[in-house]
MDAnalysis code that builds the backbone (N, CA, C; Angstrom):
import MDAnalysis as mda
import numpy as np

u = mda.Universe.empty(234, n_residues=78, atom_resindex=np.repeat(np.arange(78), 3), trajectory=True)
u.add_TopologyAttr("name", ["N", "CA", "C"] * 78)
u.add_TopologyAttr("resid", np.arange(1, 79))
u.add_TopologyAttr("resname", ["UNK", "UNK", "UNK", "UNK", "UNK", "UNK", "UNK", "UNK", "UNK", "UNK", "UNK", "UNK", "UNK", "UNK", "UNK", "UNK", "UNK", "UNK", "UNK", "UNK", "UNK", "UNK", "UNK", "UNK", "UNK", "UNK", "UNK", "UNK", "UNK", "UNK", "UNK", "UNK", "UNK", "UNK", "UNK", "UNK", "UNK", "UNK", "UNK", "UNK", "UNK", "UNK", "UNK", "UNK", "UNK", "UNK", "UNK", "UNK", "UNK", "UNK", "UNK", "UNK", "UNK", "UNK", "UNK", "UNK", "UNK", "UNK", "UNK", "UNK", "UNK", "UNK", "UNK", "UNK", "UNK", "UNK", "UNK", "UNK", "UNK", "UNK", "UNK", "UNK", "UNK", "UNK", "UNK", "UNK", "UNK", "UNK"])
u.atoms.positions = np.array([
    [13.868, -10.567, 20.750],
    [12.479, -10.498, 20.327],
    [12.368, -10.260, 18.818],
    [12.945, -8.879, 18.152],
    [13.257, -8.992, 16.946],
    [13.608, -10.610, 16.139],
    [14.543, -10.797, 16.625],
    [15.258, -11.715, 15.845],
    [13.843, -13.186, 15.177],
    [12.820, -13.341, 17.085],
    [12.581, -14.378, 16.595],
    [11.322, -13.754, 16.130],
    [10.953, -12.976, 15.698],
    [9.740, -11.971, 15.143],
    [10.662, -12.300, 13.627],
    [11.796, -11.600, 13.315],
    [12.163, -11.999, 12.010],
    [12.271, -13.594, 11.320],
    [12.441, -14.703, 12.479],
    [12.175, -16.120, 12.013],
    [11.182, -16.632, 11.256],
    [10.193, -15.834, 12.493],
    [8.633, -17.023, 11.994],
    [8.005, -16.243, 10.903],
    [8.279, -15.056, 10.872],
    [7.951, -14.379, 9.124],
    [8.661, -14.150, 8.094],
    [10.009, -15.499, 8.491],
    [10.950, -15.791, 6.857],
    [9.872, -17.220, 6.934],
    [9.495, -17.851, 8.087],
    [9.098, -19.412, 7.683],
    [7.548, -18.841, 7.239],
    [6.906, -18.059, 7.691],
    [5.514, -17.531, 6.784],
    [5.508, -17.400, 5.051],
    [6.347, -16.187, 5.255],
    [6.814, -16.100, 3.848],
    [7.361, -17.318, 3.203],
    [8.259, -17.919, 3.249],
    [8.936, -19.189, 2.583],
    [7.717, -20.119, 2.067],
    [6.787, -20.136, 3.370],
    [5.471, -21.055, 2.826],
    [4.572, -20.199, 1.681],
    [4.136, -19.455, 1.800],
    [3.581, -18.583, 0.779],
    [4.445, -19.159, -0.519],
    [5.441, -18.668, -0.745],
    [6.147, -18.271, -1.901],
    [6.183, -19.595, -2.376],
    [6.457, -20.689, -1.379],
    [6.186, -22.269, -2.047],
    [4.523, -22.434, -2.946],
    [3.700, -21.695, -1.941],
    [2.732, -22.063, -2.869],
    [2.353, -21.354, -3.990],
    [2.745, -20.146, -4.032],
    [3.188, -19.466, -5.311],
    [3.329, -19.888, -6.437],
    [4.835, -20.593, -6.087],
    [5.247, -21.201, -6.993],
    [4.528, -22.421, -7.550],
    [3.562, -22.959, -6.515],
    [2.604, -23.823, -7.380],
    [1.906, -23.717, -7.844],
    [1.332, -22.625, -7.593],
    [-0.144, -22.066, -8.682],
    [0.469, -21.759, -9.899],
    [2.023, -20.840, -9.905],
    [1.974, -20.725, -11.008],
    [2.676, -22.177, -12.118],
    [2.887, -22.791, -11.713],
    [3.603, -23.805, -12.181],
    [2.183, -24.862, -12.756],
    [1.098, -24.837, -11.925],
    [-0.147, -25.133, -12.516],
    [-0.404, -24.606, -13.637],
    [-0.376, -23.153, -13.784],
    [-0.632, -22.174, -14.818],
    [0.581, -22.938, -16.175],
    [1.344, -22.931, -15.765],
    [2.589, -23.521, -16.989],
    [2.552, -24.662, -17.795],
    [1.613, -25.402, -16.570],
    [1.083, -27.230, -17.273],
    [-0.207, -27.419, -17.555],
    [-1.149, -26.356, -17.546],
    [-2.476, -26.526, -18.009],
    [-2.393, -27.367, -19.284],
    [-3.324, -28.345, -19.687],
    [-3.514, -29.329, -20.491],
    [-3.844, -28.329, -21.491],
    [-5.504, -27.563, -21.173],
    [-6.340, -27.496, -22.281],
    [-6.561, -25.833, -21.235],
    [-7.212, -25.219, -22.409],
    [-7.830, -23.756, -22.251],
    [-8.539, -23.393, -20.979],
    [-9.475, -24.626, -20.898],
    [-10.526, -24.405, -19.385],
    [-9.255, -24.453, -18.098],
    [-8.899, -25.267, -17.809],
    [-7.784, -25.476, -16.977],
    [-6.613, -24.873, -16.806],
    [-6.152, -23.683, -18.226],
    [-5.414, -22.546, -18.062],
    [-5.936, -21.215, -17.398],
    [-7.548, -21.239, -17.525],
    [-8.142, -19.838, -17.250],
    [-8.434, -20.209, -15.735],
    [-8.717, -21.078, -15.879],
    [-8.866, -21.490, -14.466],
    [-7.427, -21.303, -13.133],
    [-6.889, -21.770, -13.806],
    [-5.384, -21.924, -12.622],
    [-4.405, -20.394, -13.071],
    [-4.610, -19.978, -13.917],
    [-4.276, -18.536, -13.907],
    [-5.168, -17.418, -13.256],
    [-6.533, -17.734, -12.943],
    [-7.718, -16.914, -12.602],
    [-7.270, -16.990, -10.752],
    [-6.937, -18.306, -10.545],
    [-6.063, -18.412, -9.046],
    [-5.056, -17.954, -8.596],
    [-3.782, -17.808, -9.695],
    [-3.082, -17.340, -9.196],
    [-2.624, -16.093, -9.535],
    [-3.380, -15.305, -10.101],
    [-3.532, -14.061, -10.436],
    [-3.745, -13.409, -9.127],
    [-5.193, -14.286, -8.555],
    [-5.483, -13.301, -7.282],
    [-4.744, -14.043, -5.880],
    [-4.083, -14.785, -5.634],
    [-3.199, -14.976, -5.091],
    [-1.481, -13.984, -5.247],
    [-1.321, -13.511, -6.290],
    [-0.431, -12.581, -6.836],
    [-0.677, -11.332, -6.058],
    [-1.768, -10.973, -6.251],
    [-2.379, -9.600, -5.791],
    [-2.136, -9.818, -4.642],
    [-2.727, -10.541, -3.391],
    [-3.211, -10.621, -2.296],
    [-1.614, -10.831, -1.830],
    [-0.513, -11.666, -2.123],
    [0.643, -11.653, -1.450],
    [1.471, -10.207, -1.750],
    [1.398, -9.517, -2.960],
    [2.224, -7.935, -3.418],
    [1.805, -6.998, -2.213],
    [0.284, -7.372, -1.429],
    [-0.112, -6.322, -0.626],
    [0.661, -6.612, 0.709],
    [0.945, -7.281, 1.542],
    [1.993, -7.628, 2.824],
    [3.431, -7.576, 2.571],
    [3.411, -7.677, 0.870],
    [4.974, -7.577, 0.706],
    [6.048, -8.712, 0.902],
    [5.153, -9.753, 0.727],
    [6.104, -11.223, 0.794],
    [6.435, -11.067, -0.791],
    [6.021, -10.404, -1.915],
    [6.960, -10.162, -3.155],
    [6.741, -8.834, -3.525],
    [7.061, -8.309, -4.351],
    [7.318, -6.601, -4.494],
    [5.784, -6.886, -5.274],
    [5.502, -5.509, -5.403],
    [4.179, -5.439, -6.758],
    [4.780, -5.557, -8.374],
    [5.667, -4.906, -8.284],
    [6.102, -5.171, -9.678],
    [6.305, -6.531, -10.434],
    [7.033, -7.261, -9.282],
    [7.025, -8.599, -9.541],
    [5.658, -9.802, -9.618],
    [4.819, -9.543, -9.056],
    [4.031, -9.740, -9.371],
    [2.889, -9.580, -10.620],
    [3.072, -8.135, -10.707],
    [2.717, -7.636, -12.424],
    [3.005, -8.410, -13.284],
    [4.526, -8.646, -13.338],
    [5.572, -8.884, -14.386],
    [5.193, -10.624, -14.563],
    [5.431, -11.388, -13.350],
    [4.708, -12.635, -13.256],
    [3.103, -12.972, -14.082],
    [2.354, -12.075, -13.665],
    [1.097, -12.176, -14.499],
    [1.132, -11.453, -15.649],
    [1.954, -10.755, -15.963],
    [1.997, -10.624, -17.438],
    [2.687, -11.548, -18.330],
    [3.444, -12.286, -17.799],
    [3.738, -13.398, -18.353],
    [3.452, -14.735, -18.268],
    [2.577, -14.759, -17.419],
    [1.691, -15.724, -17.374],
    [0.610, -15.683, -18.503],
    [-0.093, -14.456, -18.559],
    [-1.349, -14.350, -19.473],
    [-0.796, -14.494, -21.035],
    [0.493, -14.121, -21.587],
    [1.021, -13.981, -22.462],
    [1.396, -15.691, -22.881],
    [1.569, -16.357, -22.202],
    [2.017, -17.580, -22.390],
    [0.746, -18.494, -22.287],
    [-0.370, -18.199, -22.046],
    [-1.782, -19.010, -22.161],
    [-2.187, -18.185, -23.425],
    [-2.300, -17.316, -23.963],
    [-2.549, -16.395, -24.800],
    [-2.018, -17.264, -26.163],
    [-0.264, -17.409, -25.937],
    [0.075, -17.842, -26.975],
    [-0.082, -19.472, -27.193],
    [-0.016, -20.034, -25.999],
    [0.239, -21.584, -26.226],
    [-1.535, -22.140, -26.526],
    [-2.687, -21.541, -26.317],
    [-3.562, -21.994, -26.373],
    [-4.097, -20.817, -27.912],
    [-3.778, -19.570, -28.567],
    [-4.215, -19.074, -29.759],
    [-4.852, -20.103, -30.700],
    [-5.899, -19.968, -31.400],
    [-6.320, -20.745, -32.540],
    [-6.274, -20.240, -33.590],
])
C-alpha cells in the first residue's frame, strides 16, 4: 500500500515540477518587460503554492524567485 501511495505522488510531483520548470523558463525568455512581469507574477505564485505540500523545499523556492526577479530587474533596467 505504501509503496504504491509512494508511486502516484513521485508521478504527481514529477508533473508539477515539469511545469515548474516551465513557468520559470517562460520567465527566462520573456521578450519585453510586460511579458516578464507577467510570467514571473505566475510563477512566483505557483512557487509559493508548490513550497506549501512540499513537492520543493521553501527555501528553494525563495532562492528561485530571487533569482528570477534579479534577472528581469537586470536584463530589462533602463
Amino acid at each position: 500500500e505504501a509503496h504504491r501511495q509512494a508511486l502516484v505522488r513521485n508521478e504527481v510531483s514529477k508533473a508539477v515540477r515539469s511545469d515548474l520548470n516551465t513557468k520559470i523558463k517562460a520567465v527566462e525568455t520573456a521578450g519585453n518587460q510586460a511579458t516578464a512581469d507577467g510570467a514571473i507574477k505566475v510563477a512566483v505564485k505557483t512557487l509559493d503554492q508548490q513550497s506549501g505540500p512540499k513537492v520543493i523545499h521553501r527555501n528553494k523556492a525563495a532562492r528561485i524567485k530571487s533569482r528570477l526577479t534579479r534577472l528581469v530587474a537586470s536584463r530589462f533596467a533602463s
